[in-house]
VEXDREN-2710 file (C-alpha; in Angstrom, 1 decimal):
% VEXDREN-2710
k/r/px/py/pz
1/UNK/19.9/5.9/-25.6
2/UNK/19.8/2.4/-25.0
3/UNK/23.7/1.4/-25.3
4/UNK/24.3/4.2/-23.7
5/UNK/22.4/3.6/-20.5
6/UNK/22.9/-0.2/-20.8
7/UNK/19.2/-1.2/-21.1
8/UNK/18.1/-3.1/-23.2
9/UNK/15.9/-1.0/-25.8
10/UNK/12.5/-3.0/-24.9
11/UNK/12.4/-1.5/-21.8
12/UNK/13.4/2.1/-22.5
13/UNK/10.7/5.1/-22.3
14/UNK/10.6/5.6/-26.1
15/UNK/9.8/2.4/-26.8
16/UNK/6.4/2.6/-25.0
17/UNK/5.3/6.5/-25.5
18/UNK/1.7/5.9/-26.8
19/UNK/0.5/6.0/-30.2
20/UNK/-2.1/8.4/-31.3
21/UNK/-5.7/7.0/-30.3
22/UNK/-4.1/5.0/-27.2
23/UNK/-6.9/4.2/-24.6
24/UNK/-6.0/5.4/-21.8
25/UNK/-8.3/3.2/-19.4
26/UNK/-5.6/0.5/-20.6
27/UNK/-3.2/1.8/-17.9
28/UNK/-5.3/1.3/-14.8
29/UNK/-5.5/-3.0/-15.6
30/UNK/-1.9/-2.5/-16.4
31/UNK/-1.0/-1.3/-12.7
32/UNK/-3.8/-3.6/-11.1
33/UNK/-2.2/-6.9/-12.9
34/UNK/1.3/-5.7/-10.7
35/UNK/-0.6/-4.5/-7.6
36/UNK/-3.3/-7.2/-7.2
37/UNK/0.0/-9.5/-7.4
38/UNK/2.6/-7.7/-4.9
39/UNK/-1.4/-7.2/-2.5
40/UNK/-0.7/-10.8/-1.7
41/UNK/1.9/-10.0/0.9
42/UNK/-1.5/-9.1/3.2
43/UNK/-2.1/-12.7/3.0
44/UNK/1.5/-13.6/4.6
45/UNK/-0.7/-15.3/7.4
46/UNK/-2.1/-18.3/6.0
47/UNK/1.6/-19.4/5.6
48/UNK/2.6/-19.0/9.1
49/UNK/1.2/-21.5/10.8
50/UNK/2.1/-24.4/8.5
51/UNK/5.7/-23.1/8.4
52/UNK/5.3/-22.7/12.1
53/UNK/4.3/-26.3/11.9
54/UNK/6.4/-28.0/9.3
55/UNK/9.7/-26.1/9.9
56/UNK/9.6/-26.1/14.0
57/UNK/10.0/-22.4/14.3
58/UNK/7.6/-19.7/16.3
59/UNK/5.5/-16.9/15.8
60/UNK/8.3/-14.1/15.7
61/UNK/10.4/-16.1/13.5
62/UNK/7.0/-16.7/11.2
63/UNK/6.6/-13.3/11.0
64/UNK/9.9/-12.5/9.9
65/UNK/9.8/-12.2/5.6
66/UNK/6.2/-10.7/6.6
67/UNK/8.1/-8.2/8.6
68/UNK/10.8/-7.7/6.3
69/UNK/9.2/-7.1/3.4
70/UNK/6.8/-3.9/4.7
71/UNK/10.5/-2.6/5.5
72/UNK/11.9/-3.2/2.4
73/UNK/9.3/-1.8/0.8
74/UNK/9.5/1.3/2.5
75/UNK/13.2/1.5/1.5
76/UNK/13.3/0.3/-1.5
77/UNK/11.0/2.8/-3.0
78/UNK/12.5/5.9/-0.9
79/UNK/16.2/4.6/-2.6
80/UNK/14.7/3.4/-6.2
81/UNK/12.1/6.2/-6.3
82/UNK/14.4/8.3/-8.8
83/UNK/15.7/5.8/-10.9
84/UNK/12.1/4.5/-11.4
85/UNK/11.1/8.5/-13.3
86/UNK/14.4/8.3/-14.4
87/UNK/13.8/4.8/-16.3
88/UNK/10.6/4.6/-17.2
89/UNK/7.4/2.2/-15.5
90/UNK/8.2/-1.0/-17.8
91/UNK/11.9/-0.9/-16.7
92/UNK/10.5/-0.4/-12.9
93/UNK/8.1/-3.0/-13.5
94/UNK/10.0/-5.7/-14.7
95/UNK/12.3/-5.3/-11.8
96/UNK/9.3/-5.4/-9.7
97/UNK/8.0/-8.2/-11.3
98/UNK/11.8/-10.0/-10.8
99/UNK/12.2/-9.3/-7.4
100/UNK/8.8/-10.3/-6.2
101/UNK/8.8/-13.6/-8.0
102/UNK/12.6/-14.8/-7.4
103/UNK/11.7/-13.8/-3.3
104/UNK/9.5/-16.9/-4.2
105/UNK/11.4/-18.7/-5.8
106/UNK/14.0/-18.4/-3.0
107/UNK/11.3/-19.1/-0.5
108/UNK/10.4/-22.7/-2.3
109/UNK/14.1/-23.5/-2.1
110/UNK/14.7/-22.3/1.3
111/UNK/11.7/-24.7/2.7
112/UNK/12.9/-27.6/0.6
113/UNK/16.2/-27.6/1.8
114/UNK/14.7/-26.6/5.4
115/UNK/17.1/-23.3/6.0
116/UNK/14.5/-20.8/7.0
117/UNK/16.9/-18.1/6.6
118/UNK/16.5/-18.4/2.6
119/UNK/12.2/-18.2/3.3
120/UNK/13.5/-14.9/5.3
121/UNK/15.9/-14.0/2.6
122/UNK/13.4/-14.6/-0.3
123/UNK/10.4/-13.1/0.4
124/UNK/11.7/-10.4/2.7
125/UNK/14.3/-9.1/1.3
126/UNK/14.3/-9.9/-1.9
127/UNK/10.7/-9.5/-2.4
128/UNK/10.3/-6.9/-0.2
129/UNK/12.4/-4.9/-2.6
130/UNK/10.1/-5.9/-5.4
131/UNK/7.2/-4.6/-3.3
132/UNK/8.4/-1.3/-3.5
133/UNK/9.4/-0.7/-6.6
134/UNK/6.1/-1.9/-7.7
135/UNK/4.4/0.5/-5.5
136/UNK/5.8/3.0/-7.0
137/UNK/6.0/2.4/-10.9
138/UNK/2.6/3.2/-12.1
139/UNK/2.0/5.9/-9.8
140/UNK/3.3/8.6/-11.7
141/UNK/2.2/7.1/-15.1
142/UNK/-1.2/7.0/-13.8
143/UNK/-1.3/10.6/-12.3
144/UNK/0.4/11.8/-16.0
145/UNK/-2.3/9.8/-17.5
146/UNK/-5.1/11.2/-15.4
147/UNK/-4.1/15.0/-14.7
148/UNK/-8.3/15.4/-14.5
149/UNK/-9.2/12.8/-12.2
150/UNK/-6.0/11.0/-10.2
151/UNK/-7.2/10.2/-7.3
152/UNK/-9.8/7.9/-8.8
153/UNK/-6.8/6.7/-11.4
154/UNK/-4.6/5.8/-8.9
155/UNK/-7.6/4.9/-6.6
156/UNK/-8.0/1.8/-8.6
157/UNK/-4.7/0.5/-8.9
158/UNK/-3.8/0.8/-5.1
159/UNK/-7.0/-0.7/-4.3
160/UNK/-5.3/-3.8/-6.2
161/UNK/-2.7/-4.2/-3.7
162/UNK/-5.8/-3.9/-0.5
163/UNK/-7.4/-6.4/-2.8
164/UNK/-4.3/-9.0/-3.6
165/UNK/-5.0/-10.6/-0.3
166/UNK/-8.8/-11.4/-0.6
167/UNK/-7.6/-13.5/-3.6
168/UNK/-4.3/-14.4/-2.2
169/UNK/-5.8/-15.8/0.9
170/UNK/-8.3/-18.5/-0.1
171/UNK/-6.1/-19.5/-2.8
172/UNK/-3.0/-20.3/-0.7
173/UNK/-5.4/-21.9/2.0
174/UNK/-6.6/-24.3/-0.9
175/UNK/-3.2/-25.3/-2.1
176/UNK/-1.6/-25.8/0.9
177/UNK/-4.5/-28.2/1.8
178/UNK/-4.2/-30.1/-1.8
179/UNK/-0.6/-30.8/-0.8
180/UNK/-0.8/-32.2/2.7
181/UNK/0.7/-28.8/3.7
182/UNK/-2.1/-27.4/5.5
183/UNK/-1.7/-26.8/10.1
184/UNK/-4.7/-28.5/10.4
185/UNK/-2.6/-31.9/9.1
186/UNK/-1.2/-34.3/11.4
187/UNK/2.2/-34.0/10.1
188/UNK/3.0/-31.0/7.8
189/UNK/4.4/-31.8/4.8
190/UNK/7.4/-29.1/3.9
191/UNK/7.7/-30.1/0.3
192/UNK/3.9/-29.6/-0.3
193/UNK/4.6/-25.8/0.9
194/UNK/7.5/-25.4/-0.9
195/UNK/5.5/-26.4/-3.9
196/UNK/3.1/-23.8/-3.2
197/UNK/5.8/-21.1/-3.0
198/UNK/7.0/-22.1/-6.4
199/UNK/3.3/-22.3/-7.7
200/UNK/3.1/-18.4/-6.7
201/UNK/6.3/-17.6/-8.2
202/UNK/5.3/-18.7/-11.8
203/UNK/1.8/-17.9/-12.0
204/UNK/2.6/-14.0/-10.4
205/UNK/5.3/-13.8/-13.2
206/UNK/2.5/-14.5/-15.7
207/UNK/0.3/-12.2/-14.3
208/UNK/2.6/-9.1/-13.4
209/UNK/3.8/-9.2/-17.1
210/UNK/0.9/-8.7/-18.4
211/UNK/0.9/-5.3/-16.4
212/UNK/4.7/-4.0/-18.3
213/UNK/3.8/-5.5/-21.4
214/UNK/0.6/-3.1/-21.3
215/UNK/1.9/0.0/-19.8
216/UNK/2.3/3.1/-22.1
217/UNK/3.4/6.7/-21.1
218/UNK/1.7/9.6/-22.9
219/UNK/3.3/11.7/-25.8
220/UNK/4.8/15.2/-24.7
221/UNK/2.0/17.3/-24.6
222/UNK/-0.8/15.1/-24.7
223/UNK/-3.5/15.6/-22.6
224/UNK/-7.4/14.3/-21.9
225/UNK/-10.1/15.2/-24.7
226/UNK/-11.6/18.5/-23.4
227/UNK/-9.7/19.3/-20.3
228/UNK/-8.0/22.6/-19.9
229/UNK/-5.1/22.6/-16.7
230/UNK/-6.0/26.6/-16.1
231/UNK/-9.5/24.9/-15.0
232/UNK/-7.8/24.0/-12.0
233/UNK/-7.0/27.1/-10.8
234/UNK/-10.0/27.4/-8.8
235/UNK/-8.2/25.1/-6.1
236/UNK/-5.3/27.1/-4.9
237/UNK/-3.8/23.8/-3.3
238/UNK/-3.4/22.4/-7.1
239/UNK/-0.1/23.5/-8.7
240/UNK/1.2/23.5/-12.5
241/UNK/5.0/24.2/-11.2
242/UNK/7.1/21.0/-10.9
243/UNK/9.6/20.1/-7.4
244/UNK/12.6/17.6/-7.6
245/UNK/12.6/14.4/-5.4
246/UNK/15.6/16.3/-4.2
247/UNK/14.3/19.4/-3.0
248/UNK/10.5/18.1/-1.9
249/UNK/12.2/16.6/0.7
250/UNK/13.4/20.3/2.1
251/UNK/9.9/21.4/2.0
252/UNK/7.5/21.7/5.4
253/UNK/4.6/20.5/3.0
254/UNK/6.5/16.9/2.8
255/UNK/7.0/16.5/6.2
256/UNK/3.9/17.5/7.4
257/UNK/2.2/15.0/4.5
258/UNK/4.6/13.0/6.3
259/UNK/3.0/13.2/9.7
260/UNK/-0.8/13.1/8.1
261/UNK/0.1/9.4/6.3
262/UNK/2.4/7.7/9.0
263/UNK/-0.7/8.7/11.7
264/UNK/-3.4/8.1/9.4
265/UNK/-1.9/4.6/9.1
266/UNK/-1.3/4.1/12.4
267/UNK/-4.9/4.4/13.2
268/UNK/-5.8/1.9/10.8
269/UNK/-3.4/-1.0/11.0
270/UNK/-3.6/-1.0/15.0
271/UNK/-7.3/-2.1/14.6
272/UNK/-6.4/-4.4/11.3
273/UNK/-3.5/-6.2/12.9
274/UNK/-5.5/-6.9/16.0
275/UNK/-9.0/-6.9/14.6
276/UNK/-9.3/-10.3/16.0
277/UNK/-9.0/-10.6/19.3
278/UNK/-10.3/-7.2/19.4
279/UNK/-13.4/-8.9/18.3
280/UNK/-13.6/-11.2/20.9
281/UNK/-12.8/-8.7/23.6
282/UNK/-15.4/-6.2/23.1
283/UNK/-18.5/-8.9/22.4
284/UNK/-16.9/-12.1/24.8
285/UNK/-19.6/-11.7/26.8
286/UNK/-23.0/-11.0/24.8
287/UNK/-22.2/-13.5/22.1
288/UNK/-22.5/-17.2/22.2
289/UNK/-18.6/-19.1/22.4
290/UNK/-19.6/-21.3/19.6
291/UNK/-20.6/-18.3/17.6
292/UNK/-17.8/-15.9/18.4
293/UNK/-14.4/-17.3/16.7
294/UNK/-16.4/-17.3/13.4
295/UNK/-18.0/-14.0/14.1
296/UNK/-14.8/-12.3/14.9
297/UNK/-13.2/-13.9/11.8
298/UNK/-15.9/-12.5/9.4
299/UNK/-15.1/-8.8/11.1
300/UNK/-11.6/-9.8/9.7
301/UNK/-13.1/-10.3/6.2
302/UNK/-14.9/-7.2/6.5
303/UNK/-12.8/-5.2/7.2
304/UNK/-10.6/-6.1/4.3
305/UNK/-13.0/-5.5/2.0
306/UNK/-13.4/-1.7/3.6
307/UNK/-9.7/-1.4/3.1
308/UNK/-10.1/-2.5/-0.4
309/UNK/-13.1/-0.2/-1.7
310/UNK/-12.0/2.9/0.7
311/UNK/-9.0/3.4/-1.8
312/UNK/-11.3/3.4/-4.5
313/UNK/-14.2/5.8/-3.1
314/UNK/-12.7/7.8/-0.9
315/UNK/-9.7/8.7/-3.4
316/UNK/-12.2/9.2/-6.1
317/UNK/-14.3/11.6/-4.2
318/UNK/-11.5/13.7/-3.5
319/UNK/-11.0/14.6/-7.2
320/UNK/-14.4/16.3/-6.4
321/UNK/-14.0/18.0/-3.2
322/UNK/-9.9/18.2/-2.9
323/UNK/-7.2/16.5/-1.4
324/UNK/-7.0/18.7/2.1
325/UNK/-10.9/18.4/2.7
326/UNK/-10.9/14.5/2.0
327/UNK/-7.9/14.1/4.8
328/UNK/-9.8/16.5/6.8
329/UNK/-12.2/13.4/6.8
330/UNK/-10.0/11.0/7.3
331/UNK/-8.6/12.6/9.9
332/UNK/-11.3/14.4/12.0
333/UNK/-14.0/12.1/11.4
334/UNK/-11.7/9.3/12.3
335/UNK/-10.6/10.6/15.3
336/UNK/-14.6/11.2/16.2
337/UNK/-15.3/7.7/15.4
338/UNK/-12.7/6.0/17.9
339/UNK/-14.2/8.6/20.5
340/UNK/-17.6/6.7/19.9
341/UNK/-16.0/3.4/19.8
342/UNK/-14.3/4.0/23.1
343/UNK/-17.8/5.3/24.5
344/UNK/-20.3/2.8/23.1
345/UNK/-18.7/0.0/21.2
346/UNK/-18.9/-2.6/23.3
347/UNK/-23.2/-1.9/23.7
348/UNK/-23.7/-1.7/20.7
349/UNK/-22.2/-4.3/17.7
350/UNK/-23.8/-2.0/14.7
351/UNK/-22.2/0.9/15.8
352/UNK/-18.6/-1.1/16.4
353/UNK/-18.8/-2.2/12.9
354/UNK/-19.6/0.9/11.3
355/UNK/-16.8/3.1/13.4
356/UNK/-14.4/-0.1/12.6
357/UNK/-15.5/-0.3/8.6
358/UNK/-15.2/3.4/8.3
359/UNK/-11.8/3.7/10.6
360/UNK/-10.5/0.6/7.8
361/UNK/-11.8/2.7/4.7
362/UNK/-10.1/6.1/5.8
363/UNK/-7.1/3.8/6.1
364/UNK/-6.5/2.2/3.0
365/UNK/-8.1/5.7/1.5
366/UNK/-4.9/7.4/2.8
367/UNK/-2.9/5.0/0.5
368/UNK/-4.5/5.6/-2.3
369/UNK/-5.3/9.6/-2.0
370/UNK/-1.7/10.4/-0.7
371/UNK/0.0/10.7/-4.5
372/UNK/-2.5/12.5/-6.0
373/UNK/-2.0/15.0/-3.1
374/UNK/1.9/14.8/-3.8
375/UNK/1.0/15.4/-7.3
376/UNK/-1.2/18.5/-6.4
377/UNK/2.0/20.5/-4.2
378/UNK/4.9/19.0/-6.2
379/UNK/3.8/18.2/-9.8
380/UNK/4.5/15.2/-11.9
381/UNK/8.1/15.6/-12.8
382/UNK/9.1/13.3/-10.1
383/UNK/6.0/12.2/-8.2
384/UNK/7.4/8.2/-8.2
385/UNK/10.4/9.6/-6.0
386/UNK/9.0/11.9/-3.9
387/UNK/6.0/9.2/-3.5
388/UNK/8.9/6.6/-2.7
389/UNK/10.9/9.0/0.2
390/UNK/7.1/9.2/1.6
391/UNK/6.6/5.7/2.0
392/UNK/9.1/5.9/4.9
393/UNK/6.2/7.2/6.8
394/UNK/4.3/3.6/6.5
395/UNK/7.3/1.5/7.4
396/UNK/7.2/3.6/10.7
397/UNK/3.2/3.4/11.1
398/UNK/3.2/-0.3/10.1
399/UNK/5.5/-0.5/13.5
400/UNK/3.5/2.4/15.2
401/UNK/0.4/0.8/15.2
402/UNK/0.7/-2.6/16.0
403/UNK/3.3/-1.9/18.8
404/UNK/1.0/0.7/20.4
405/UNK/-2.0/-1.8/20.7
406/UNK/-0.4/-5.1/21.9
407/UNK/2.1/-3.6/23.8
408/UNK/-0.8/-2.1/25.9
409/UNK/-3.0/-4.9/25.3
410/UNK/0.1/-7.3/26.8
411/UNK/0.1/-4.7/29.9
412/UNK/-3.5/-4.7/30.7
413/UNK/-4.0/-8.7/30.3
414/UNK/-5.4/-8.6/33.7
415/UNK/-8.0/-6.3/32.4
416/UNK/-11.2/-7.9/31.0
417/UNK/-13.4/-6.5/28.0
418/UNK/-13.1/-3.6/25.9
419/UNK/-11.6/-1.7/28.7
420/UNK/-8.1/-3.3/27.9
421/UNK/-8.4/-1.5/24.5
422/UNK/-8.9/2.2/25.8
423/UNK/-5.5/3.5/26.6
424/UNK/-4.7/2.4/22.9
425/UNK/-7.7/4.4/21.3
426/UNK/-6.9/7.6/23.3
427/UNK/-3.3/7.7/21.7
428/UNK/-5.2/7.0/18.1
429/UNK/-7.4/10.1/18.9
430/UNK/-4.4/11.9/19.5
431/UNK/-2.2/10.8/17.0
432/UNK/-4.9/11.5/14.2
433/UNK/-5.7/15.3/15.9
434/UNK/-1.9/15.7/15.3
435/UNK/-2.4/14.2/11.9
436/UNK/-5.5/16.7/11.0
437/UNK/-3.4/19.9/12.3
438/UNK/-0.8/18.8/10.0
439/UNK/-3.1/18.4/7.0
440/UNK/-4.4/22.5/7.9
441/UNK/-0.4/23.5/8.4
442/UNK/0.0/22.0/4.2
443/UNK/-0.1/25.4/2.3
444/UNK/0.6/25.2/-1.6
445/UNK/5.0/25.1/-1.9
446/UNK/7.2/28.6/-2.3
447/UNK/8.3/29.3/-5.7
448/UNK/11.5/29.4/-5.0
449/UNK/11.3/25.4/-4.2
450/UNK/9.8/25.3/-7.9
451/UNK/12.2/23.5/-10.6
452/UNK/12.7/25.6/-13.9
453/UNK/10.5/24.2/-16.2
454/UNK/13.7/24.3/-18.8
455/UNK/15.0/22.0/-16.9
456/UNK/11.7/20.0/-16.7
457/UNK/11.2/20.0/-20.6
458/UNK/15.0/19.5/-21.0
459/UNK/15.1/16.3/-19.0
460/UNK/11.7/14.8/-20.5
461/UNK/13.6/15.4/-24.1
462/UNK/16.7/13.6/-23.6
463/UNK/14.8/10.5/-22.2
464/UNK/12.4/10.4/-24.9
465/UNK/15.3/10.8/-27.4
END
């Protein structure tokens, strides 16, 4: 197989089927050593204002590989999603691992020879494309891994990429200060950033190959100690048929999961991207100035960490209660809790931060429970595809969200206090009702969507052979 499809054998599908006895608590450290790395695009910000800084250039244009790379993500797993089943997660994961660190690499260059368009280049598109594909590749090794519990499996590796940042973050902070790169400097100095750039790039390619030098797919057949699939029939959303890439996309039940992440995310990021100022807004006047930029900065840190440990709890608990009833929480409840911020947020700062913390957990949550729920309707035959097309649905939402809150924000500048907030929440509460009638609309897929499982057996053959 490998001269035939021109990859080198190390990285073919064979080559890492699991031996007999294989741990299977291996795989999750292998997709966290890729995601915790690719998470550090969340921490994008403590470059801006050195480049803004160092390389003369202003907040849109510092935003620019940031904003690049959340679309190339999106795109490159809808248009790689098949080839990464087709090839196998170390062959997706060593292109992952390439992209992502020669977007770096490109960066360092770019801001060494001071032509921004490479820093734009390099980490947005060229990274961005890594992004993606390293989404995507251990999803559906994880789920085929885990057929008894995935939404805690892949709960823990997509709470790597929430988490890249909190480690991202004070790390990039610290270098850029060690090499007279840091805003706060009198002069800026370009090569120190540069340096850092390059610094990332080699110590992510360390780090993300320990994730495809560790990842194993399961032997044909194999399954978890004790567990019986029929079990599962008990939940008649949970399938054991099998749907193409190709024709999941033709279904209602993808477009409607559609609709339930890109709102869901919506919600979210329109209170993480602005969670600031937002801050500052609704408690201006009740806390003291000195206090109130460092206040409204740990909110910031807070609500990262809810980001990061909602895809981990919430994801889990839907192995217990089901993938419908958990969005059903994320949905409802989350439209109920921007209700109450709306009413009392700005009286009350315990109730702000708990609707805010909970709001940020059913948002990274969504992330982490959305392929398990892909794997319940469409099987595993091609979850890392049809997981890839769905990713479209954040791109949008990660424009959504943001535009929806400053755009309104900008209009109501003459508006003091919370208040300048409240058109915005009322289109959340909409746009997650919408969501939550969406999620009750998902019924288990028509048969006649179904792929032969001939087919299915016949293709898993001739790629193991």
């Amino acid at each position: 197989m490998a001269a035939a499809s021109g990859r080198p054998g190390f990285l073919t599908r064979e080559r890492i089927v699991a031996p007999p006895g294989w741990s299977r608590w291996l795989i999750p450290p292998a997709a966290l050593a890729v995601h915790l790395s690719i998470g550090q695009v969340y921490a994008w910000s403590a470059f801006k204002a050195s480049l803004e800084k160092g390389m003369d250039i202003g907040g849109v244009a510092s935003a620019l590989p940031f904003t690049l790379g959340i679309v190339m993500l999106g795109l490159s797993a809808a248009v790689f999603g098949t080839k990464v089943d087709a090839n196998g997660p170390r062959w997706a994961m060593v292109v992952a691992s390439s992209c992502f660190v020669a977007g770096f690499l490109v960066a360092s260059l770019g801001v060494y020879t001071g032509q921004y368009w490479l820093v734009v280049l390099g980490y947005g598109g060229i990274g961005g494309i890594g992004l993606g594909i390293g989404y995507i590749s251990p999803v559906s090794t994880l789920i085929k891994w885990f057929p008894d519990r995935p939404g805690l499996a892949t709960g823990i590796a997509i709470m790597g990429f929430g988490g890249g940042a909190l480690i991202a973050n004070p790390w990039t902070s610290s270098m850029l200060t060690s090499f007279g790169a840091a805003a706060s400097a009198p002069e800026v100095d370009t090569d120190g950033i540069a340096l850092a750039f390059l610094i990332h790039g080699v110590v992510y390619a360390v780090f993300m190959s320990l994730g495809w030098l560790l990842i194993r797919v399961p032997a044909e057949g194999w399954k978890p100690a004790g567990w019986e699939p029929s079990a599962q029939k008990d939940n008649a959303m949970i399938g054991r048929s099998n749907v193409s890439a190709a024709n999941a996309i033709r279904t209602p039940q993808f477009w409607l999961l559609w609709i339930v992440l890109c709102f869901n995310v919506t919600a979210g990021i329109g209170i993480l991207e602005k969670a600031n100022p937002i801050f500052q807004d609704f408690f201006r006047d009740s806390t003291p100035a000195e206090t109130l930029t460092a206040a409204a900065v740990a909110f910031v840190s807070v609500l990262s960490l809810a980001n990061m440990l909602g895809r981990f709890i919430w994801s889990s608990v839907s192995d217990l209660v089901g993938r419908k009833n958990i969005y059903r929480l994320y949905l409802g409840v989350g439209a109920l809790l921007y209700v109450l911020l709306t009413l009392v947020g700005e009286t009350s700062k315990p109730v702000f931060l708990l609707c805010s913390i909970l709001i940020l957990s059913f948002y990274g949550a969504g992330f982490a429970t959305v392929p398990a729920y892909l794997r319940d309707l469409f099987g595993t035959y091609q979850v890392g595809a049809i997981h890839g097309r769905l990713l479209t649905a954040w791109s949008t939402a990660g424009v959504l969200g943001p535009v929806i809150v400053n755009a309104i924000a900008d209009a109501r500048a003459d508006v003091a206090g919370p208040a300048k907030y409240t058109p915005a929440f009322l289109i959340m509460i909409v746009l997650l009702a919408i969501g939550f009638a969406a999620n009750e609309l998902i019924r288990p897929v028509a048969a006649r969507w179904h792929e032969p499982e001939s087919t299915v057996r016949g293709e898993r053959t001739e790629v193991q052979t």
